[in-house]
C-alpha positions as CSV (number, residue, x, y, z in Angstrom):
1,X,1.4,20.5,32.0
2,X,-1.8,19.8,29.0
3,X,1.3,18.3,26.9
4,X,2.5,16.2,29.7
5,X,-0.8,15.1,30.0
6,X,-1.7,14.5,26.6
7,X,1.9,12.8,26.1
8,X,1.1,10.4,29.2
9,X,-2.3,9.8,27.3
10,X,-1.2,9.2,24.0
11,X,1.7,6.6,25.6
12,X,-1.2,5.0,27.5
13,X,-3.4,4.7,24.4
14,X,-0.5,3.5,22.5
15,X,0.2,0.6,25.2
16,X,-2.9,-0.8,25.1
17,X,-3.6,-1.0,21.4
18,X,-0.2,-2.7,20.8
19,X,-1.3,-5.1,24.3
20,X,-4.5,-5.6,22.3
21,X,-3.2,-6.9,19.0
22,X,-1.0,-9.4,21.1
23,X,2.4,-7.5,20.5
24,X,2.8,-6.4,24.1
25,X,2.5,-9.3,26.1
26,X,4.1,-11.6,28.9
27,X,7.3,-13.3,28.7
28,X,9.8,-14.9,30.5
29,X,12.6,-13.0,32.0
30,X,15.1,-14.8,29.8
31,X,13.2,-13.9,26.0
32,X,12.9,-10.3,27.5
33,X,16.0,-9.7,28.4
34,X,16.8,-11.2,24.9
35,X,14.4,-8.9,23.3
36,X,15.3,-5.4,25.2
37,X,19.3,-6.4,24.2
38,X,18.2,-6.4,20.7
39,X,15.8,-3.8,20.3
40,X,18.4,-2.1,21.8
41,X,21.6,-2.6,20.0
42,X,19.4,-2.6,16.7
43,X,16.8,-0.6,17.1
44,X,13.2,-0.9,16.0
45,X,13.7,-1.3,12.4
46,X,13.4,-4.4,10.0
47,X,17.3,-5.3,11.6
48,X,16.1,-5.8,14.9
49,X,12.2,-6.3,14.6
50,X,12.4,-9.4,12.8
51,X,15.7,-10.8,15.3
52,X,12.5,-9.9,18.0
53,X,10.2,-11.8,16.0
54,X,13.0,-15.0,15.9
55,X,13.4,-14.8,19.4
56,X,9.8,-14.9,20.2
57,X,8.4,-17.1,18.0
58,X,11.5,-18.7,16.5
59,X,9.3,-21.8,15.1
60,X,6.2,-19.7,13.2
61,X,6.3,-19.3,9.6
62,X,7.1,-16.0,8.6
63,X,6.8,-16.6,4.7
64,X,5.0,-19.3,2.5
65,X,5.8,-18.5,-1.6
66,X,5.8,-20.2,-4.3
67,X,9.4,-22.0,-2.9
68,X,8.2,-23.6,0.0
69,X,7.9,-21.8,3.6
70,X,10.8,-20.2,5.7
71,X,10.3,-19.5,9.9
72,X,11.2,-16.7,11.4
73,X,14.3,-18.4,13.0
74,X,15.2,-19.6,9.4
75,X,14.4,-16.1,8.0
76,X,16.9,-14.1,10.7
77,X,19.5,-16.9,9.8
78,X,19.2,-16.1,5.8
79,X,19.1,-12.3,6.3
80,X,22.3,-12.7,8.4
81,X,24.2,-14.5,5.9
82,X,22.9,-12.4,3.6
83,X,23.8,-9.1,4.9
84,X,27.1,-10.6,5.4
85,X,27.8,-11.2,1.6
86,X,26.6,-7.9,0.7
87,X,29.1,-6.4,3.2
88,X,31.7,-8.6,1.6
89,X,30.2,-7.2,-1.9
90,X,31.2,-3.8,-0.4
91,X,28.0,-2.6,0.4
92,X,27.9,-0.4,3.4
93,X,25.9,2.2,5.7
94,X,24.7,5.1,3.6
95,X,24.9,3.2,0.5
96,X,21.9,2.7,-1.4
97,X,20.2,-0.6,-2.9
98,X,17.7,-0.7,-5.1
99,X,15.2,-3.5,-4.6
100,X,12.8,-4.3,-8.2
101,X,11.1,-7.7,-6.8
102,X,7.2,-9.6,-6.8
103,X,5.8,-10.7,-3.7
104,X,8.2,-13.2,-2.5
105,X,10.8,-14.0,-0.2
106,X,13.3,-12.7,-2.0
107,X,11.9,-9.4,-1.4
108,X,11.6,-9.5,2.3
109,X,15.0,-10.8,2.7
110,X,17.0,-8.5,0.6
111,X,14.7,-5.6,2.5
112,X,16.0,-7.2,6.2
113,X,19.9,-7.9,4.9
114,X,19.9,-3.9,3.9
115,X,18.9,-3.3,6.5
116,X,21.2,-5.0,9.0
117,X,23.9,-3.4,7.3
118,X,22.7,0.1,7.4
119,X,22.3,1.1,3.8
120,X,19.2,2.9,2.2
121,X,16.3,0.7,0.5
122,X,14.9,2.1,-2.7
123,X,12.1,0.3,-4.2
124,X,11.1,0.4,-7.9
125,X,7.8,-0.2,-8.9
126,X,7.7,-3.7,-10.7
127,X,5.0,-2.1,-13.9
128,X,7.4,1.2,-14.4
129,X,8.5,1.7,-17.9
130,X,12.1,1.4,-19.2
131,X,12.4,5.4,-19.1
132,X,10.9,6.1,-16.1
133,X,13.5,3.6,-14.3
134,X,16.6,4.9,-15.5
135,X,15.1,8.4,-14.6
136,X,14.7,7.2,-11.3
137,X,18.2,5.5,-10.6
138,X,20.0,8.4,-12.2
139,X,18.6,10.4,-9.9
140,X,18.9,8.1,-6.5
141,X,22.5,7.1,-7.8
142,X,21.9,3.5,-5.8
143,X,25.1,1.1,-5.2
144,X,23.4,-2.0,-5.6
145,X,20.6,-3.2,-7.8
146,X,18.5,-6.1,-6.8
147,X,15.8,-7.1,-9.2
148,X,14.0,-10.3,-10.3
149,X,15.4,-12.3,-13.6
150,X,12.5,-11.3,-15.1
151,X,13.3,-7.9,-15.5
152,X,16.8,-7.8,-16.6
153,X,16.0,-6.6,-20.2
154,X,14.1,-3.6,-18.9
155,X,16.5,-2.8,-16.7
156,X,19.8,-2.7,-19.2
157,X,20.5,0.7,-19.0
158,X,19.8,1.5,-16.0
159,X,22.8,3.4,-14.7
160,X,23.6,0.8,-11.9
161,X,26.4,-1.4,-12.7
162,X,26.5,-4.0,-10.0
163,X,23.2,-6.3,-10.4
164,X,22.3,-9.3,-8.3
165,X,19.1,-11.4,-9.6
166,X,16.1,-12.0,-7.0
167,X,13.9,-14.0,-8.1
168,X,15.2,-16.5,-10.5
169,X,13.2,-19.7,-12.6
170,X,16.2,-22.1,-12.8
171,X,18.2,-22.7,-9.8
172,X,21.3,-21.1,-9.9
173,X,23.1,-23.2,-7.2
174,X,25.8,-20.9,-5.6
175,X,25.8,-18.1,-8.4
176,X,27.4,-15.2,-6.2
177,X,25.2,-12.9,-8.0
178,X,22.2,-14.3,-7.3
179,X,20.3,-14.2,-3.6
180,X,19.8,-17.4,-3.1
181,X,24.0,-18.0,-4.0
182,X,24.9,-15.5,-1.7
183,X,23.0,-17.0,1.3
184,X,24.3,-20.3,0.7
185,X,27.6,-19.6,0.7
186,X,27.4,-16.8,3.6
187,X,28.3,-16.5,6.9
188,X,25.1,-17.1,9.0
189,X,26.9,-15.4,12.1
190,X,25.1,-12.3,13.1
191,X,26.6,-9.0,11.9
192,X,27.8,-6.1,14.2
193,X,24.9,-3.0,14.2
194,X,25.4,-0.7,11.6
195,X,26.4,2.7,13.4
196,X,23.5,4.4,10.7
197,X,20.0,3.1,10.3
198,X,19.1,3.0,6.9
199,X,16.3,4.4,5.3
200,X,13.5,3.5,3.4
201,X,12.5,5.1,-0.2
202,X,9.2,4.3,-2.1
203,X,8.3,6.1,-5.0
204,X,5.2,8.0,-5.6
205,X,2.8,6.4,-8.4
206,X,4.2,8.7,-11.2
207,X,0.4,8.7,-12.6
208,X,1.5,12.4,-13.4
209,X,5.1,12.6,-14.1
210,X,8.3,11.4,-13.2
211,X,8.2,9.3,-9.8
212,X,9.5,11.2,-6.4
213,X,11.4,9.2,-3.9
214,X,9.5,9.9,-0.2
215,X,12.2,8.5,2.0
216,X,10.5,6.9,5.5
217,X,12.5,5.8,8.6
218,X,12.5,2.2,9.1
219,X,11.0,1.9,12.4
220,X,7.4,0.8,12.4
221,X,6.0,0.9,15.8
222,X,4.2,4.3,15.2
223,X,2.3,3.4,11.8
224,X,1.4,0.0,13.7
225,X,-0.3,1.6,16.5
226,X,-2.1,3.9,14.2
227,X,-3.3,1.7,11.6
228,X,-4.1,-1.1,14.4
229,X,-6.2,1.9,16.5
230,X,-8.6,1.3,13.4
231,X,-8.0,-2.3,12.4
232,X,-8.3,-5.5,14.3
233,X,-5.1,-7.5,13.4
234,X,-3.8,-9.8,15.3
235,X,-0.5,-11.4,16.6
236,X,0.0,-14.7,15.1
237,X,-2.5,-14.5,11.9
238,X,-1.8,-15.4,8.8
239,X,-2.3,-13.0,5.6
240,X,-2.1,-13.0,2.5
241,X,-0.7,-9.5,1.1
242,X,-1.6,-9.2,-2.2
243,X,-1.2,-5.8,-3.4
244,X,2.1,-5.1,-4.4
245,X,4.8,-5.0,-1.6
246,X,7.1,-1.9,-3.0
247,X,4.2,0.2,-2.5
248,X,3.2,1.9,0.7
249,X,0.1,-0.6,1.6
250,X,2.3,-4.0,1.2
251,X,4.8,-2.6,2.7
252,X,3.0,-1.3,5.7
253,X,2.0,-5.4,5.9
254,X,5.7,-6.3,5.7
255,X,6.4,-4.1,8.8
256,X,3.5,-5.3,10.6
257,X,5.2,-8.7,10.3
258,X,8.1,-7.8,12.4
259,X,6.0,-6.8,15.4
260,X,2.4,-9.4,14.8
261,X,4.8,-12.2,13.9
262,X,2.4,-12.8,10.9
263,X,3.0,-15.4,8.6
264,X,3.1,-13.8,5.1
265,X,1.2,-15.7,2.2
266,X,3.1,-14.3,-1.6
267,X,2.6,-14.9,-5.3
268,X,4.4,-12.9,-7.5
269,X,1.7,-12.2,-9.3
270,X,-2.4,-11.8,-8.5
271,X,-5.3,-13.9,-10.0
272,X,-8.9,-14.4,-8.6
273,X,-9.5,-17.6,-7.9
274,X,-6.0,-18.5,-7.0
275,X,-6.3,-15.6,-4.5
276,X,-9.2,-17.7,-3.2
277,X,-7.4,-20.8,-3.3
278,X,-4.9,-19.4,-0.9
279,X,-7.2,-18.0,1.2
280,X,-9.0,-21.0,1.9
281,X,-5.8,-23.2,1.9
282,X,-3.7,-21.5,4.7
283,X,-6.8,-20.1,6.7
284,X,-5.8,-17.1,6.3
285,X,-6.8,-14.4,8.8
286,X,-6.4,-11.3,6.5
287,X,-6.3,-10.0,3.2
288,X,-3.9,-7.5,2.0
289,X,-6.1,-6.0,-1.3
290,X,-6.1,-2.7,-3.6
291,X,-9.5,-2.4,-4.9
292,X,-9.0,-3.9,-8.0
293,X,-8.5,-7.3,-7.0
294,X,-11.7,-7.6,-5.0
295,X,-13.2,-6.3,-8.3
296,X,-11.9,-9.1,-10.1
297,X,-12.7,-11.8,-7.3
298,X,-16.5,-11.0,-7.8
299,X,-16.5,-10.7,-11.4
300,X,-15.9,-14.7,-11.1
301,X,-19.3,-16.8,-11.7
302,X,-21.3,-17.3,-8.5
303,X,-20.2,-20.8,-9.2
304,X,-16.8,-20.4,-8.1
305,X,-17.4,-18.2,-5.7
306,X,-19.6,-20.3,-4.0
307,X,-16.9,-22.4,-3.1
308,X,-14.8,-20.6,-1.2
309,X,-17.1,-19.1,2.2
310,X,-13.6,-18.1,3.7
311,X,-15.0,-18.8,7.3
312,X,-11.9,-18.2,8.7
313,X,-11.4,-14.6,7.3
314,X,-11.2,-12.0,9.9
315,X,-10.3,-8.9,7.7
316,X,-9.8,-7.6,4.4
317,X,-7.9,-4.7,4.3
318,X,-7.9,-2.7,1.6
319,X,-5.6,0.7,0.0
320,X,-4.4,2.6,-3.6
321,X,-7.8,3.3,-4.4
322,X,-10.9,4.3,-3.6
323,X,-13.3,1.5,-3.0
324,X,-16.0,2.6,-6.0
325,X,-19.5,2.6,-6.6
326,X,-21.0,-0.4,-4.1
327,X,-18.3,-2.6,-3.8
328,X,-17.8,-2.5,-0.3
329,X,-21.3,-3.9,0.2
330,X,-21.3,-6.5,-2.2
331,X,-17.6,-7.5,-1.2
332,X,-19.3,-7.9,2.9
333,X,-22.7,-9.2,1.3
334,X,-21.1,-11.9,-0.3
335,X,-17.8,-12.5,2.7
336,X,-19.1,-10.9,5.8
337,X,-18.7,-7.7,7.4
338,X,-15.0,-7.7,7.7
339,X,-13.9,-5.1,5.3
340,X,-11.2,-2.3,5.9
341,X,-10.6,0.8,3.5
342,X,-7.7,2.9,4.0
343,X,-7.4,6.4,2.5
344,X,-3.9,7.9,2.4
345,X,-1.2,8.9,0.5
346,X,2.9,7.7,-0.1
347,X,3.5,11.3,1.5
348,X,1.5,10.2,4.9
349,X,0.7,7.0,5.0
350,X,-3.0,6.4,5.9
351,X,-5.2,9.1,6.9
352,X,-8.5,7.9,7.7
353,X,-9.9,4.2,7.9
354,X,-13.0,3.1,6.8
355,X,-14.6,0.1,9.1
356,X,-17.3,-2.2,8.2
357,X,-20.1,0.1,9.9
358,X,-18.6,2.8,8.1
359,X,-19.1,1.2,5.1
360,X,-22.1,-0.2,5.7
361,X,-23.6,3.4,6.1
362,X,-21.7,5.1,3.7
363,X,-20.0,2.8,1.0
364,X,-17.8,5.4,-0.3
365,X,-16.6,6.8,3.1
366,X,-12.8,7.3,3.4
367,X,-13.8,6.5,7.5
368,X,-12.3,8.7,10.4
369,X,-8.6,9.4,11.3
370,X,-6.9,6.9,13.6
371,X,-5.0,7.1,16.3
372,X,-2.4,10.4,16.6
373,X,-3.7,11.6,12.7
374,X,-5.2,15.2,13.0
375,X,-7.0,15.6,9.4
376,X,-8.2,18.8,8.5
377,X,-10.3,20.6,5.4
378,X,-9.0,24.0,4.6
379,X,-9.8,26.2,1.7
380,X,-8.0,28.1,-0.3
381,X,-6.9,30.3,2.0
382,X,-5.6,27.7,4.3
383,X,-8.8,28.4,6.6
384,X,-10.9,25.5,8.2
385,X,-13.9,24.7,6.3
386,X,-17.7,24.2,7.7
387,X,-18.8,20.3,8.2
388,X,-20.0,19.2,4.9
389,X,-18.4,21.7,2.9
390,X,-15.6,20.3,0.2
391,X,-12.0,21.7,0.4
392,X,-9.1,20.6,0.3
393,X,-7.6,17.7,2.4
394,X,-4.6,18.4,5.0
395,X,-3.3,15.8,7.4
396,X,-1.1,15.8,10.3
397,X,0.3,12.4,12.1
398,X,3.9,10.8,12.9
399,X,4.4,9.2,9.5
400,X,4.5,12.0,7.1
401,X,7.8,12.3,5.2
402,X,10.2,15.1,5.5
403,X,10.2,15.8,1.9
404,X,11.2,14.0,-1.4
405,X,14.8,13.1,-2.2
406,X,14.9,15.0,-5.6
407,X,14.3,18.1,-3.0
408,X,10.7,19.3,-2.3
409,X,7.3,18.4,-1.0
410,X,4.2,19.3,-0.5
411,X,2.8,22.3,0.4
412,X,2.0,22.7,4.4
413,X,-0.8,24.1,7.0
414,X,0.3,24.3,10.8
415,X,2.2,21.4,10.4
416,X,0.1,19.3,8.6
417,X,0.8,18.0,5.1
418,X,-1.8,18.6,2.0
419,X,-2.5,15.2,0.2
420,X,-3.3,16.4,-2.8
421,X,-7.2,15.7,-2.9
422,X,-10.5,17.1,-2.1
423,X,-12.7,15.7,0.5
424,X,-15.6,16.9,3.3
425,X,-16.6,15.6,6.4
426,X,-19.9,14.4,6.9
427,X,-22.1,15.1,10.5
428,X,-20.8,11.9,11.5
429,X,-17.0,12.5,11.2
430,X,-17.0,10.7,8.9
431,X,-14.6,11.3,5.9
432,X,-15.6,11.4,1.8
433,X,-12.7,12.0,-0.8
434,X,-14.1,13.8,-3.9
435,X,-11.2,13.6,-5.9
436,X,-7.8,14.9,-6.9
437,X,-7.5,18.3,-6.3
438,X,-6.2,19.0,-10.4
439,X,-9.2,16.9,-11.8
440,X,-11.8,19.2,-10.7
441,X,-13.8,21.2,-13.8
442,X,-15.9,23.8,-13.7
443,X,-19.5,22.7,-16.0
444,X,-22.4,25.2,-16.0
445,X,-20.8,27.3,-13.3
446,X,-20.3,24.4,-10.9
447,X,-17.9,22.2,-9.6
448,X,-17.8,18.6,-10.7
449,X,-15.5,15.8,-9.8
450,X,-15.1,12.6,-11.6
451,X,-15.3,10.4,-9.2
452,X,-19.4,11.3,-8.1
453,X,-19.6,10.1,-11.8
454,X,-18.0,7.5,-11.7
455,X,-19.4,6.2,-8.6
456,X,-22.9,7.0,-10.3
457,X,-21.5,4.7,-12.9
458,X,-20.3,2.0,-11.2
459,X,-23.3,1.4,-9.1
460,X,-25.1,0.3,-12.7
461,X,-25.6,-3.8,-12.6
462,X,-24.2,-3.9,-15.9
463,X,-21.3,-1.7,-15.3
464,X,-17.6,-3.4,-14.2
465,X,-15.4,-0.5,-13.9
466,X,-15.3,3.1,-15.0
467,X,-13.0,6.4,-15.2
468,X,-13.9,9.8,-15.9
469,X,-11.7,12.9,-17.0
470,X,-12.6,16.1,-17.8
471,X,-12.8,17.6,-21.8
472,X,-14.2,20.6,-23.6
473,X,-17.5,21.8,-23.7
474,X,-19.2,23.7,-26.2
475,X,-22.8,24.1,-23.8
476,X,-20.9,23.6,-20.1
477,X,-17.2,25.0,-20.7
478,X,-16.4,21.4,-19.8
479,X,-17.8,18.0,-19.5
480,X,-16.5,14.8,-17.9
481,X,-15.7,12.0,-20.6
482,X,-16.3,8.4,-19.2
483,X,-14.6,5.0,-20.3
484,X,-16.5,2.2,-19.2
485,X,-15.6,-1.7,-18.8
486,X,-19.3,-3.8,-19.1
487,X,-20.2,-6.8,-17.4
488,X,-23.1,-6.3,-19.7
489,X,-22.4,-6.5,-23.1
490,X,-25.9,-5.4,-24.2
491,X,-26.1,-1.8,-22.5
492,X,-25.4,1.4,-24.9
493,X,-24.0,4.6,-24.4
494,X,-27.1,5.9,-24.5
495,X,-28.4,3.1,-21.5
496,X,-25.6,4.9,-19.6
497,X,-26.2,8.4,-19.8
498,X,-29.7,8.0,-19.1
499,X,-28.5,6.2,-15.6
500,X,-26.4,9.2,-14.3
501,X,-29.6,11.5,-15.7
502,X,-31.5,9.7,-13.5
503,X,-29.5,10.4,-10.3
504,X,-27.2,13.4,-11.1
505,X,-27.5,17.0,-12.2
506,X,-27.5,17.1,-16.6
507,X,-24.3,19.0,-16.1
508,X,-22.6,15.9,-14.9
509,X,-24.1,13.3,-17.6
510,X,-20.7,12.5,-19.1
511,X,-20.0,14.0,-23.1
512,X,-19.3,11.1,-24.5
513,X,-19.0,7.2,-22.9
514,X,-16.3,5.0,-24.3
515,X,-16.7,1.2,-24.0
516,X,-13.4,-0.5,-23.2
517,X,-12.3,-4.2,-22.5
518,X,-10.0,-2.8,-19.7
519,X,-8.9,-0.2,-18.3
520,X,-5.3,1.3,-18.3
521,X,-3.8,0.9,-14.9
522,X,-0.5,0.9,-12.7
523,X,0.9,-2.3,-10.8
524,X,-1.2,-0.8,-7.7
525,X,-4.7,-0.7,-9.4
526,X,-4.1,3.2,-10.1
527,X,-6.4,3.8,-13.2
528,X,-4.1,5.8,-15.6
529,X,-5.8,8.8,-16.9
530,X,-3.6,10.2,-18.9
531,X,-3.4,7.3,-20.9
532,X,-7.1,7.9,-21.5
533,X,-7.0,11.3,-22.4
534,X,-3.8,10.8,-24.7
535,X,-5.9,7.9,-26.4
């Protein structure tokens, strides 16, 4: 009866969270008729979501790129033709297609065409290196590759031998093996339903080793109502998603868009002030980040900043990363108090949220789980860990995957996943992520994480950005070595050290302090570190 009751609950919580974001709401018996046909002959996945989003709001922009702006209508009568041509092409449920595109439309339509027809999606990270492709697609063996001109070079021996180009500078008029071609000349009629939903495949980071495929089902309804339990978006905004959309935080903005009917804002690639520009020109509502870009939008001179208030900015949410040192404050001291950060994983999605009050009293918070996520510290032992004691972090919700497509996964508690870091929970619930669970060392008999030093680091006036790794000590058995980008050009090695002796334990003063212009990161603002410790 408790689990009829807590099912009954969970529906009701579910209900009003989507009513409150403006996804459930009235219509007239004719649009939901319209929309129960199709959710039902297609399902809740990209397919059908975005037909819903046509049919309910057939004249509001869906996407505004560098080409000019498409409506939802217009976008379900692309896809269609589309989807068509690739079924012509021989492309069919089961297949796979592998997708290697920017932000832009090109990537949202191939990723709705797939899946009208029913095959799998498998999307390569645009900043992966020649090897680590071909790697990838001779494992995933997809049918199709779809991949912006730019890449063509990288991509020629990859083991995929039909290609059709994304993204292309020159128009290509009707070139059949281009996108654009292939909606021109195709049929705009709507496909049958595929008798197979397809899949969806993002890889891991492959920050330490070959990247894993962690295939999701396509339906987003679930991840909506849990990220929007924590997060105040709202039907009809418009949003600018700049972190990358093959990875697990643009893509969870690209799903969104099929239920909020949000008009997505795309540049294929990120810069400051142009990220401003856009923000100020299209009013946009919200702000799809990974850390790093709000890094590099206050790094610009007060100047330029002053000229963009962004009064109409209403949330900036932001994933990949940990939001370091006092970012989070200076971000909402400069913006206003609208700041989201997201802790999770490609394995499970988002784990915790971090709101503005969060961050207001604990800048480096992680936040609290949302709705339907159980998170858990256990120790070693796989046993539950006192309140403010670290261990290691577990978490449980509806979004986890089943386990990689190489074969796999990751190691499991009672159900719930392990993420691969360390965290604690403060007396407020209130989670804090120390670090990945391999990057702890062991200096003067106790534990040290890089990321307290780093932190320590970053919150130094003169400091930009920082990463830490652990290396051999004679005195400590190991020490953490720090690389350090300056906004200050002035400070010494020496001016450092003395700042984290000031505020940490001498066994965590770093062993050495490298000055860097930049440091070495993936397309998702991931800091490399084994690039540092190879260099």
């Amino acid at each position: 009866m408790g689990t009829i009751t807590g099912r009954a609950r969970d529906a009701a919580t579910s209900l009003r969270i989507l009513a409150e974001s403006g996804i459930v709401r009235p219509y007239s018996p004719r649009v939901l008729a319209g929309l129960v046909t199709t959710l039902y002959r297609w399902g809740p996945h990209p397919s059908g979501g975005f037909k819903t989003a046509a049919q309910r709001m057939p004249d509001q922009l869906a996407i505004i790129d560098e080409r000019g702006s498409l409506t939802f209508a217009q976008l379900h009568r692309r896809t269609n033709a589309l989807a068509n041509a690739m079924a012509a092409r021989g492309v069919a449920p089961g297949d796979g297609v592998a997708v290697m595109c920017r932000n832009h439309r090109g990537f949202v339509e191939a990723s709705i065409a797939v899946s009208k027809v029913g095959a799998d999606v498998l999307y390569l990270n645009t900043a992966f290196a020649g090897p680590q492709l071909a790697d990838v697609l001779e494992r995933e063996r997809p049918r199709v590759l779809i991949h912006d001109e730019e890449f063509t070079d990288l991509l020629d021996s990859a083991p995929v031998e039909d290609r059709i180009l994304a993204w292309t500078d020159a128009d290509r008029g009707d070139d059949p093996d281009t996108l654009e071609g292939m909606i021109r000349t195709g049929d705009e009629s709507e496909p049958a339903p595929p008798k197979r939903a397809g899949r969806t495949v993002i890889l891991t980071s492959g920050t330490t080793g070959t990247p894993k495929g962690a295939p999701r089902p396509q339906g987003g309804v679930p991840a909506a109502v849990s990220l929007l339990s924590r997060m105040p978006l709202r039907s009809g905004w418009t949003c600018q998603v700049a972190a990358p959309l093959f990875h697990t935080w643009g893509f969870a903005h690209y799903q969104l868009a099929m239920l909020l009917g949000t008009t997505l804002v795309l540049r294929r690639s990120f810069d400051p002030e142009s990220a401003l520009e856009l923000l100020n020109k299209y009013d946009c509502d919200s702000f799809a980040v990974i850390p790093v870009m709000l890094q590099r939008i206050l790094a610009l001179p007060d100047e330029t900043l002053d000229r963009y208030p962004l009064p109409h900015l209403k949330a900036v949410a932001s994933s990949g990363s940990a939001l370091p040192g006092d970012l989070a404050t200076r971000w909402m001291d400069r913006f206003g108090d609208h700041l989201y950060s997201v802790y999770g994983s490609t394995e499970v999605a988002w784990a915790s949220i971090a709101d503005p009050a969060d961050l207001r009293a604990a800048p480096g918070t992680a936040g609290r789980p949302p709705h339907a996520t159980e998170v858990r510290i256990l120790d070693e032992a796989g046993h539950p860990v006192p309140v403010g004691e670290p261990g290691r972090i577990f978490v449980g919700n509806a979004l986890q995957i089943e386990g990689y497509t190489g074969g796999g996964g990751k190691e499991m508690v009672g159900g719930l996943m392990c993420t691969g870091d360390v965290g604690r929970f403060d007396a407020h619930g209130r989670l804090s992520v120390e670090g990945r669970d391999d990057e702890m060392i062991v200096s003067g008999g106790e534990n040290v994480f890089p990321k307290e030093v780093e932190d320590c680091l970053a919150s130094h006036p003169g400091v930009h950005e920082v990463a830490a790794i652990g290396v051999p000590d004679d005195d400590f058995g190991s020490r953490l070595a720090a690389y350090v980008v300056l906004s200050d050009p002035t400070l010494t090695e020496d001016d450092l050290k003395d700042h984290v002796k000031a505020n940490l334990a001498r066994y965590k003063v770093p062993r050495s302090i490298q000055l860097l212009d930049e440091l070495p990161r993936n397309a998702t603002g991931k800091v490399l570190k084994r690039d540092l410790a190879a260099g």
